[in-house]
C-alpha positions as CSV (number, residue, x, y, z in Angstrom):
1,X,8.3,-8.6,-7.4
2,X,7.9,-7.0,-3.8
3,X,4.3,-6.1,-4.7
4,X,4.0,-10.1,-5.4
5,X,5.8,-11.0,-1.8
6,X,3.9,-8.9,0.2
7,X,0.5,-9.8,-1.6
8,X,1.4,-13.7,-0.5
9,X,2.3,-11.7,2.8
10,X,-1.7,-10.2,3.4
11,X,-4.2,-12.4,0.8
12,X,-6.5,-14.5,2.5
13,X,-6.8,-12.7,6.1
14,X,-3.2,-14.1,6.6
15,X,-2.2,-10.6,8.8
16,X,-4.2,-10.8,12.0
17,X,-7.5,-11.5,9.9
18,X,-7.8,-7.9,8.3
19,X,-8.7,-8.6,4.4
20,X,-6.4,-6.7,2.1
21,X,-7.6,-6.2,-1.8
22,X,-5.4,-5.6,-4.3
23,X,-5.3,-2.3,-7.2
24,X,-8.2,-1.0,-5.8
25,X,-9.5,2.6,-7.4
26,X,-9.6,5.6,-4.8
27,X,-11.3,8.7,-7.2
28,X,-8.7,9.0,-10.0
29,X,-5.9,6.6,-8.1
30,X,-5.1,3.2,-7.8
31,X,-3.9,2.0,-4.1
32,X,-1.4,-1.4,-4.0
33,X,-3.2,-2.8,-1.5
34,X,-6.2,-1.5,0.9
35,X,-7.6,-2.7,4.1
36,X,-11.0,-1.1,4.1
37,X,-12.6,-2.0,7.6
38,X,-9.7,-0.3,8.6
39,X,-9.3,2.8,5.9
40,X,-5.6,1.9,5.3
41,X,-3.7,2.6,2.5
42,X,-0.6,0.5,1.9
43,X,2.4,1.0,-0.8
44,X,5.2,-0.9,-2.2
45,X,7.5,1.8,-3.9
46,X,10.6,1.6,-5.9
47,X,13.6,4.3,-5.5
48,X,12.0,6.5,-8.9
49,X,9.4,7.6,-6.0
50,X,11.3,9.1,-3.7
51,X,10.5,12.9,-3.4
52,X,7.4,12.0,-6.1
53,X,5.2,15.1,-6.2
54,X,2.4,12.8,-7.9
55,X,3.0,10.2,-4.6
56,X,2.5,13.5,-2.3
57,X,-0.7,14.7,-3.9
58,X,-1.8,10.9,-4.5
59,X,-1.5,10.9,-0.7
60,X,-3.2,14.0,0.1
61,X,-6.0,13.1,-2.1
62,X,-6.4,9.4,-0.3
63,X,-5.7,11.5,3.6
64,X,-8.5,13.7,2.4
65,X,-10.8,10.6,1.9
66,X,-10.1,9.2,5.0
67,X,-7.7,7.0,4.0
68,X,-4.3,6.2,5.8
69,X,-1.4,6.1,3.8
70,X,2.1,3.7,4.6
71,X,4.8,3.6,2.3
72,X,7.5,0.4,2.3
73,X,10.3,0.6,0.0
74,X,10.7,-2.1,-2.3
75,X,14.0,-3.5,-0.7
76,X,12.5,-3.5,2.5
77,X,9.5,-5.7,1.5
78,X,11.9,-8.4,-0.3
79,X,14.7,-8.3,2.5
80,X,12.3,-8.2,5.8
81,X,9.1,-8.7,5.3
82,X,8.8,-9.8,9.0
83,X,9.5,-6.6,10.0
């Protein structure tokens, strides 16, 4: 469901014109959403990934690629997606 919100939230240039795709393959990972002009990385996480060793070296694999990585919790995206 927050995945869904903040998908309405970026698709079609709607955040200050950057385009966003959606489940898009970085080497052997998947990224929720990525703005590629700008080499950003953005995640919509439940409370199962807090402290995730996978979600650390899933990071340090997309940092090592050049890639950007922010993390929004789930409850954040549904209650304040403004912010």
């Amino acid at each position: 469901m927050a995945e869904a919100l903040l998908w309405s939230e970026l698709k079609a240039r709607k955040l200050d014109g950057f385009k966003f795709v959606r489940q898009f393959p970085i080497g052997p990972y998947f990224a929720d959403f990525l703005c590629r002009e700008q080499r950003l990385v953005v995640e919509v996480d439940g409370a199962q990934h807090s402290d995730s060793a996978y979600d650390a070296r899933r990071d340090q694999f997309m940092c090592a690629e050049g890639y950007s990585v922010i993390r929004f919790w789930n409850t954040g995206v549904i209650k304040d997606r403004a912010g």
